[in-house]
VOTIRO-728633 format. One record per residue (C-alpha): residue number from 1; residue in one letter; x, y, z. Coordinates in Angstrom, 3 decimals. Layout:
pos,code,east,north,up
NUM,A,X,Y,Z;
...
This chain:
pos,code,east,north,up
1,X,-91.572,41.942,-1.475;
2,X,-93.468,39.090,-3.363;
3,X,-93.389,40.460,-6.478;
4,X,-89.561,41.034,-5.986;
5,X,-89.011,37.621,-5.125;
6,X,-91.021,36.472,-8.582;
7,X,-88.640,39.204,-10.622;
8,X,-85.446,37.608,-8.953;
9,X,-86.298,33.860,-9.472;
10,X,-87.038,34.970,-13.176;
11,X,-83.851,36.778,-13.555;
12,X,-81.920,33.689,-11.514;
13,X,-83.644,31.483,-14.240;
14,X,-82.062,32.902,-17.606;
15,X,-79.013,34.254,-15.735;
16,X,-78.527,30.376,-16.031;
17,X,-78.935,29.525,-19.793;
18,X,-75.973,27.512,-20.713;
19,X,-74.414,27.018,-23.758;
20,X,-72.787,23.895,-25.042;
21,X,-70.778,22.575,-27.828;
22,X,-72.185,22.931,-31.245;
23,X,-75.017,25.694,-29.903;
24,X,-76.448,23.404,-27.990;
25,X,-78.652,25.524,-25.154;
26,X,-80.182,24.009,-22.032;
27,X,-82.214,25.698,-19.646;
28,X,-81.949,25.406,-15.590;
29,X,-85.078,24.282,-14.290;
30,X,-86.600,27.386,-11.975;
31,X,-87.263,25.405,-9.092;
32,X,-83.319,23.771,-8.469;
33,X,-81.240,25.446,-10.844;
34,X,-78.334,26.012,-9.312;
35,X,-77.959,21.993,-8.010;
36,X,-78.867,20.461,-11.808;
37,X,-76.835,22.932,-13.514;
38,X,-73.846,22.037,-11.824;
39,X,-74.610,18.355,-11.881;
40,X,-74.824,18.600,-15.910;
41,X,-71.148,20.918,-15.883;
42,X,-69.199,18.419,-13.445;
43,X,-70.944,15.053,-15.536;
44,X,-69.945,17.156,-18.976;
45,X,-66.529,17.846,-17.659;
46,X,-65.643,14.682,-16.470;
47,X,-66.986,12.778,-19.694;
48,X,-64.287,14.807,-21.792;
49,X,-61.294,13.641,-19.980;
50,X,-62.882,10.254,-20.091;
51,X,-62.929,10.874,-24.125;
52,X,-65.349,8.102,-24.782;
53,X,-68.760,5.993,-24.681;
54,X,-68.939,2.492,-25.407;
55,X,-72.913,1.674,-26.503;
56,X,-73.865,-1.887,-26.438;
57,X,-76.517,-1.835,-29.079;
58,X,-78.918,-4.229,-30.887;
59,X,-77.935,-4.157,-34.087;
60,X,-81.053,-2.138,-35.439;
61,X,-80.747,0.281,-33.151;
62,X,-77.644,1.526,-34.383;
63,X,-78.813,3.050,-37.593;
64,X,-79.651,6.659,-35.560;
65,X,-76.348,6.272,-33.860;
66,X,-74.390,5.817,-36.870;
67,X,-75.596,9.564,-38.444;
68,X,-72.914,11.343,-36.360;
69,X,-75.213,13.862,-34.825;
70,X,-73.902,12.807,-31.354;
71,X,-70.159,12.968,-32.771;
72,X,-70.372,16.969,-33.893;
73,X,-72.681,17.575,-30.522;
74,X,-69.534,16.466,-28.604;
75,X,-66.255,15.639,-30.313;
76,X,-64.116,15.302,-27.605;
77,X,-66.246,11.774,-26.642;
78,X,-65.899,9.277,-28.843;
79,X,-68.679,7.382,-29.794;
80,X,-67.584,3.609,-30.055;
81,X,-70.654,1.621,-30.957;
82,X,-70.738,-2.288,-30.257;
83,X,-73.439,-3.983,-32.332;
84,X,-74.822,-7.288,-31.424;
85,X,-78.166,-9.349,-33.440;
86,X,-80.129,-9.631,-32.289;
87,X,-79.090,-8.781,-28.828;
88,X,-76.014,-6.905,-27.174;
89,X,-76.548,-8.825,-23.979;
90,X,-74.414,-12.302,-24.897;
91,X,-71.197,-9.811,-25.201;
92,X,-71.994,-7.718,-22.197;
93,X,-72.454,-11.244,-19.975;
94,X,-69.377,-13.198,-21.567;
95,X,-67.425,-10.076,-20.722;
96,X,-68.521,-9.835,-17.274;
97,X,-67.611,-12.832,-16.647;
98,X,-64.217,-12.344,-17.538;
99,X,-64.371,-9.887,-15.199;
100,X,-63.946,-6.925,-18.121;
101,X,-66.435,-4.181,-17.878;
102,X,-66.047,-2.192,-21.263;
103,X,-70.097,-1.673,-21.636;
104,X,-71.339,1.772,-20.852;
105,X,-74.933,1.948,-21.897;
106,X,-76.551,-1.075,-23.338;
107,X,-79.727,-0.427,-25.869;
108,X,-82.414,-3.072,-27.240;
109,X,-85.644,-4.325,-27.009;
110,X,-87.441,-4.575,-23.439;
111,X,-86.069,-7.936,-22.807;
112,X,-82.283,-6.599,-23.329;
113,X,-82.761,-4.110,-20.570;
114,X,-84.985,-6.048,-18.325;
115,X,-82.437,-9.428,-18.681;
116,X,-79.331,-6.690,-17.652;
117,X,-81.146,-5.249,-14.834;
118,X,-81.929,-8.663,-13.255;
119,X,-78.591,-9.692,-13.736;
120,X,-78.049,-6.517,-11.631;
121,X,-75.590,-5.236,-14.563;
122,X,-77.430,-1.800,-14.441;
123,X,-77.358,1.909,-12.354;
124,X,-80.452,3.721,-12.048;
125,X,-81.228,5.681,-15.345;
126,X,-83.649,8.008,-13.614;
127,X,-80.655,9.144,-11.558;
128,X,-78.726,10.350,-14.933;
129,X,-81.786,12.469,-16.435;
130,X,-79.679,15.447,-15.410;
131,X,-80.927,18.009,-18.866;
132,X,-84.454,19.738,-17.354;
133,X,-85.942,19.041,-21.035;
134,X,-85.193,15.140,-20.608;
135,X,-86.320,15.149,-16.925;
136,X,-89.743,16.979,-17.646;
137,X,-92.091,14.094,-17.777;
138,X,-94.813,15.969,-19.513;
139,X,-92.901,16.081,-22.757;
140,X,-93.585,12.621,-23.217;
141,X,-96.169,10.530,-24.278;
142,X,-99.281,10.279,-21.185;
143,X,-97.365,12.679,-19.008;
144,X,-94.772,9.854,-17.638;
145,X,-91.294,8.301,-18.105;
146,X,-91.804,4.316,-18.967;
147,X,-89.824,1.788,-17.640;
148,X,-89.770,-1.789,-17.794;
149,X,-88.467,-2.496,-14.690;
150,X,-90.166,-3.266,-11.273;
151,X,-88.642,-0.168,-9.670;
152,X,-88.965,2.038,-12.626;
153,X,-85.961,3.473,-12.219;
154,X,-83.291,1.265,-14.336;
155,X,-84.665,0.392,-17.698;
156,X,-86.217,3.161,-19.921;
157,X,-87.971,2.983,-22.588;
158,X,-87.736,5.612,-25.390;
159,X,-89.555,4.620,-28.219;
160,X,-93.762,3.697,-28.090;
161,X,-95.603,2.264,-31.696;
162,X,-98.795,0.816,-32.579;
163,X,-97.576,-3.097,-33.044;
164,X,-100.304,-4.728,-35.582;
165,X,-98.576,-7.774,-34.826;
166,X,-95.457,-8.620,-36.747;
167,X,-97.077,-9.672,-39.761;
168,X,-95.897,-9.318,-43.541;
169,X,-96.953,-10.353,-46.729;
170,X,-96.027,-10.981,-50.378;
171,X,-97.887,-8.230,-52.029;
172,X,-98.256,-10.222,-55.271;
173,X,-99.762,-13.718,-53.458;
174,X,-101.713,-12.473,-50.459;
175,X,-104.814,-10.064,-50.546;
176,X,-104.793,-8.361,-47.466;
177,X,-108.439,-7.910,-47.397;
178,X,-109.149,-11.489,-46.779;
179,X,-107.466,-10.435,-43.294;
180,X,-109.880,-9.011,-40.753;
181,X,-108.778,-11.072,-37.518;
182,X,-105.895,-12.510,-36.334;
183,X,-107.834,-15.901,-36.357;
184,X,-107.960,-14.974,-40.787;
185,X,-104.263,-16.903,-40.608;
186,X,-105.736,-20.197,-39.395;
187,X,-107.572,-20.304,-42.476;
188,X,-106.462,-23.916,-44.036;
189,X,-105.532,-22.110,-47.407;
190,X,-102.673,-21.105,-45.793;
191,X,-101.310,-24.045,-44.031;
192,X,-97.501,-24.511,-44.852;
193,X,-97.242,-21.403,-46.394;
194,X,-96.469,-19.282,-43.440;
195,X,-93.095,-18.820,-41.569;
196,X,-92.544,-17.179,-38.231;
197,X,-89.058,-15.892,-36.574;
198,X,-88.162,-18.519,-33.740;
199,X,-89.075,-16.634,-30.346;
200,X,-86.922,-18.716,-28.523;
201,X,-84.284,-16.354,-29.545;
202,X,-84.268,-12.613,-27.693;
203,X,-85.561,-10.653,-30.818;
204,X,-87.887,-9.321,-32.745;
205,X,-91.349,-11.468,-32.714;
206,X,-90.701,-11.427,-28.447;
207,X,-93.047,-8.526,-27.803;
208,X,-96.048,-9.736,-30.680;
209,X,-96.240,-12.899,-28.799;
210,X,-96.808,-11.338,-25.648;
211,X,-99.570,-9.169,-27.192;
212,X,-101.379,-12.143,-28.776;
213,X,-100.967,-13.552,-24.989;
214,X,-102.580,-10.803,-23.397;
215,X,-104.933,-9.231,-25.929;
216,X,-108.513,-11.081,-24.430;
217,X,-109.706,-12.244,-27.968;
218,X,-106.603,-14.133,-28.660;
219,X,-104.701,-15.325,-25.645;
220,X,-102.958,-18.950,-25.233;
221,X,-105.659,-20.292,-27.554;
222,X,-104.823,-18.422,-30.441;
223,X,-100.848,-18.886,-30.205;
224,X,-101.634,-22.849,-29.405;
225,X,-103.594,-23.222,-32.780;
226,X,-101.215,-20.824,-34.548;
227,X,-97.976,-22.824,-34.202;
228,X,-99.476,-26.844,-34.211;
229,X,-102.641,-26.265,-36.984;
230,X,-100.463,-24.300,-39.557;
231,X,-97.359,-26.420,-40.772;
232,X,-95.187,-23.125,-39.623;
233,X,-91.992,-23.359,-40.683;
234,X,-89.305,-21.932,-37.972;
235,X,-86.843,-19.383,-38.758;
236,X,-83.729,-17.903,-36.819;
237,X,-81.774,-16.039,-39.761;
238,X,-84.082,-12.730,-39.954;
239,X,-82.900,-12.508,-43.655;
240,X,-83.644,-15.587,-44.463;
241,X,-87.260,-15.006,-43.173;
242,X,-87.045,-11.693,-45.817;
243,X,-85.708,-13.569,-48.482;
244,X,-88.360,-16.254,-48.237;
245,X,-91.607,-13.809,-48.597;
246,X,-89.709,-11.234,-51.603;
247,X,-89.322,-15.065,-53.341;
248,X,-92.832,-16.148,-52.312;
249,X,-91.379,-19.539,-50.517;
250,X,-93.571,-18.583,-47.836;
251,X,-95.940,-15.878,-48.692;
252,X,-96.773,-14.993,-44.765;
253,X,-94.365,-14.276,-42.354;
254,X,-94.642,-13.698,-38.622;
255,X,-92.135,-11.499,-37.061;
256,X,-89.788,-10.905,-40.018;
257,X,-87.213,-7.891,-39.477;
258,X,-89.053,-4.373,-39.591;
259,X,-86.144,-2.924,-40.445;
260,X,-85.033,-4.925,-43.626;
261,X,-89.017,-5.269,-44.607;
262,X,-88.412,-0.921,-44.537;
263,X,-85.393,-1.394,-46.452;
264,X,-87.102,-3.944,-49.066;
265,X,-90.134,-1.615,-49.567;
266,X,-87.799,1.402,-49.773;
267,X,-86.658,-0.996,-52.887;
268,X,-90.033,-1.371,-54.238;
269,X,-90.061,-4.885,-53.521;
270,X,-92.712,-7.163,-53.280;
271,X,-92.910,-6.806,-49.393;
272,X,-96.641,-5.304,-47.272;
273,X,-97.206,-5.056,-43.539;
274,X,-100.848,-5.951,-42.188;
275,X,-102.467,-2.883,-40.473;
276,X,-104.675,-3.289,-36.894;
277,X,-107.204,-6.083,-36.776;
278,X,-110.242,-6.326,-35.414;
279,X,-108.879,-7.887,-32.009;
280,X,-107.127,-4.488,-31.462;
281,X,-103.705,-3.051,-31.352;
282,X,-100.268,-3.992,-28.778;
283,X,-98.184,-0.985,-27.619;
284,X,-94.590,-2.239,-28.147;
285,X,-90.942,-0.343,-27.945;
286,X,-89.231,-2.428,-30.338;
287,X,-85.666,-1.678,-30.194;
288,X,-85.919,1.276,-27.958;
289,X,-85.164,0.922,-24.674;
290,X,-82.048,1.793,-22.768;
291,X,-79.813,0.974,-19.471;
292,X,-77.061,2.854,-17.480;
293,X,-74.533,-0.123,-17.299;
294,X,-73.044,-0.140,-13.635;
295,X,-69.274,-0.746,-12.894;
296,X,-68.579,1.083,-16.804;
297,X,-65.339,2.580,-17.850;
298,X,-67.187,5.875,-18.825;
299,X,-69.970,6.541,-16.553;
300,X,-70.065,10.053,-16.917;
301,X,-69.866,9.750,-20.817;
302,X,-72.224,7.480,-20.386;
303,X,-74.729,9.377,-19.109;
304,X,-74.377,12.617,-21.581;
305,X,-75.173,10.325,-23.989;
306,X,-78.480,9.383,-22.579;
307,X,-78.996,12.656,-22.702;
308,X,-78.279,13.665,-25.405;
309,X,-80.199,10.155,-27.126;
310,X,-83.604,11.283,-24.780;
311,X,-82.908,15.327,-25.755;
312,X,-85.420,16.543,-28.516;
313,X,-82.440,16.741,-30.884;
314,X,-81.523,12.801,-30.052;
315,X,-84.982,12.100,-30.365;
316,X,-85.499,13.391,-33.699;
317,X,-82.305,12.075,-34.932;
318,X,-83.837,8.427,-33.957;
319,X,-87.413,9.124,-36.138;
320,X,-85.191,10.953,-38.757;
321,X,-82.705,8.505,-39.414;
322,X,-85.005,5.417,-38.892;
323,X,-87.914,6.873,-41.347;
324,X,-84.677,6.917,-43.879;
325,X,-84.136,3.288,-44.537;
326,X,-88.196,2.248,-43.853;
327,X,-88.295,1.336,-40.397;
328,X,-92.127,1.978,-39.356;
329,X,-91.362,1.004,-35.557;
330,X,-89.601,4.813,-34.675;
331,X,-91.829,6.601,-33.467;
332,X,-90.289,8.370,-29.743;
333,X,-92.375,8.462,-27.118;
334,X,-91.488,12.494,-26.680;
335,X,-94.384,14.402,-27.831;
336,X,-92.848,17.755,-28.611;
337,X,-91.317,16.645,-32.115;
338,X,-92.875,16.417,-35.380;
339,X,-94.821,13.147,-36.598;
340,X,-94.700,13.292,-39.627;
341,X,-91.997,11.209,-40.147;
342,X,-94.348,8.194,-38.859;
343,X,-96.560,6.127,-40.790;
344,X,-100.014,6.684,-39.920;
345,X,-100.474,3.126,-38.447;
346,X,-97.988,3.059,-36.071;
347,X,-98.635,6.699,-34.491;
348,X,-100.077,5.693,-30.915;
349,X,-103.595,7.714,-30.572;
350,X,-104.785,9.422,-27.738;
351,X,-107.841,7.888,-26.192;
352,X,-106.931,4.088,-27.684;
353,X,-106.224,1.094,-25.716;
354,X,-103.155,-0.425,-26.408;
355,X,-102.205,-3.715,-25.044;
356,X,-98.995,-3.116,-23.486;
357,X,-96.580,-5.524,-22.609;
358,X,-93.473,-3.517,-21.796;
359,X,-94.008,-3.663,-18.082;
360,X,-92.819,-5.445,-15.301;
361,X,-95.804,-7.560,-14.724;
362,X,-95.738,-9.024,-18.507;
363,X,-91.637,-9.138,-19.083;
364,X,-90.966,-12.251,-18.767;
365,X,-92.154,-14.575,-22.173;
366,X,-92.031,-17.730,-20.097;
367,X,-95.841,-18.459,-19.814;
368,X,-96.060,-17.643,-23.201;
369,X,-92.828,-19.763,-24.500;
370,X,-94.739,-22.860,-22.539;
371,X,-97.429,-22.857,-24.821;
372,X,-95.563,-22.230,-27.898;
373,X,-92.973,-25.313,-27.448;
374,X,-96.126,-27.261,-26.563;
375,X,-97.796,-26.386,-30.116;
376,X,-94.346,-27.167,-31.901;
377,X,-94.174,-29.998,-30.118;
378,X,-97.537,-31.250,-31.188;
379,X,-96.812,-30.368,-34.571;
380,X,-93.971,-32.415,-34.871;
381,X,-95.788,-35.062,-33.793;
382,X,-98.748,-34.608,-36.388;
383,X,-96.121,-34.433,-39.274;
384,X,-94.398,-37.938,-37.917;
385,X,-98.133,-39.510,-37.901;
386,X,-98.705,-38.222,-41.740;
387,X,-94.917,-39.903,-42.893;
């Protein structure tokens, strides 16, 4: 009788093997087929006769979106993507408050997510992993869904890279072997010829800070002296930052874009990125984390999107499409896709300590933003005692 039970289960399991549009296959988990299966059929149904997703997406993280993979997987959904720079969240809140709800997923870095969910502008994600090859935890990196909200439940993150620390150089001023340590940069040869992406601003530069802050051999100290020793000059136009190190203007630059520094190496421009120093390496998610908007026009497209964006196919679609235009920060945290895509200093390593800051305990930037207006502050006031 047991062994009959075993042969029915088995035969239960591929009698079960759905197809979707385009040949897409998915598989009925053994142990509650029946229940996901028809979750995923009702959700799929209803999201045709809705006929469309809105994504609310930081502007870099549009570039896999834009490839039309999702389009041809399902044509009768329209894909209307809603780009914001550096973050979505400004349109999604003005909108809400006009009491318009047109968002249905919103994507960006940790901060975008986090910032939605405590504005309690989110439905729980985990809910909406309905495909069994999205839900299966051990297909990602360390066995285990991340989120970077308290619950863990609401704001996933996707994507998982070895963050150096935001830090590019002119490859015809700077000699990046005079760079061992992060403390290398307070070197007075450099003074007033650095610039660094104003922080202050949701963006990119948000999650580097926060390593510096927690990484043991840097902390407070580091960021203090960084911002009020070097003559920094502050930038909040990401291509100005670019245009500034390609000219030589300022031949270091903290937290310029990744994705245009891709794009201006892909150009053979004058452009490096520093590798790990000897304080050690962050863990950061750059652009890739994602939230089920709540009270959205297209919740059921909605969430065969995030599907389809966490499926193997979405997945590789993101590294794909990134790796195209030189964006090293695309590496997914799935672990059943090829790597080869991703530059060898950015693949996270098993057995490596990353500092990671894409949790709930280190979200917020505040502590860190304290220090930081202090050091500005104090460098404002050197410059007016040397007029």
């Amino acid at each position: 009788m047991a062994l009959f039970s075993r042969v029915m289960i088995g035969v239960l399991g591929l009698s079960l093997m759905a197809s979707f549009p385009s040949g897409t296959t998915v598989w009925a988990a053994a142990d509650k087929p029946v229940a996901r299966q028809a979750e995923w059929d009702k959700t799929l149904r209803a999201a045709k006769e809705e006929g469309q997703v809105r994504v609310y997406s930081f502007i870099g993280s549009t570039i896999p979106l834009e490839a039309g993979v999702f389009q041809k997987r399902f044509p009768e959904i329209k894909l209307v993507i809603v780009p914001g720079a550096p973050d979505p969240n400004p349109r999604i809140f003005a909108e809400r408050r006009a009491e318009k709800y047109i968002a249905d997923v919103a994507i960006g870095g940790g901060s975008t997510v986090w910032d939605l969910h405590s504005a309690k502008a989110l439905d729980p994600i985990r809910d909406a992993l309905l495909l069994p090859e999205v839900a299966d935890e051990s297909k990602w990196w360390q066995g285990k869904h991340r989120y970077v909200d308290t619950e863990r439940k609401y704001a996933l993150s996707y994507i998982g890279y070895a963050q150096a620390g935001g830090i590019y150089y002119n490859t015809r001023l700077v000699n990046p072997k005079e760079f061992q340590s992060f403390w290398d940069f307070l070197n007075p040869k450099w003074r007033g010829k650095m610039s660094a992406r104003d922080v202050r601003n949701p963006g990119t530069g948000t999650a580097n800070m926060r390593i510096f802050y927690y990484t043991p051999d840097l902390g407070a100290k580091y960021i203090r002296r960084l911002f009020s020793e070097m003559d920094m000059t502050i930038f909040r136009d990401e291509r100005q930052g670019v245009d500034w190190l390609i000219t030589g203007k300022f031949p270091l630059c903290f937290f310029c874009s990744r994705s245009q520094i891709g794009r201006a190496q892909t150009q053979g421009l004058p452009v490096g990125a520093f590798g790990t120093m000897k304080e050690g390496a962050g863990f950061s998610t750059g652009g890739g984390n994602i939230g089920l908007v709540n009270r959205a026009p297209h919740p059921n497209a909605g969430k065969v999107f995030i599907n389809w964006l966490l499926s193997r196919e979405g997945q590789i679609t993101v590294q794909t499409e990134y790796a195209k235009v030189g964006h090293s920060g695309s590496n997914s945290l799935r672990i059943d896709i090829p790597k080869d895509m991703i530059p060898a200093d950015v693949r996270l390593v098993n057995g490596v300590t990353y500092v990671e800051v894409e949790t709930p305990e280190r979200m917020s930037i505040d502590p860190v933003l304290r220090i930081y207006n202090e050091a500005l502050a104090e460098a404002e006031q050197k410059s007016k005692a040397a007029r």
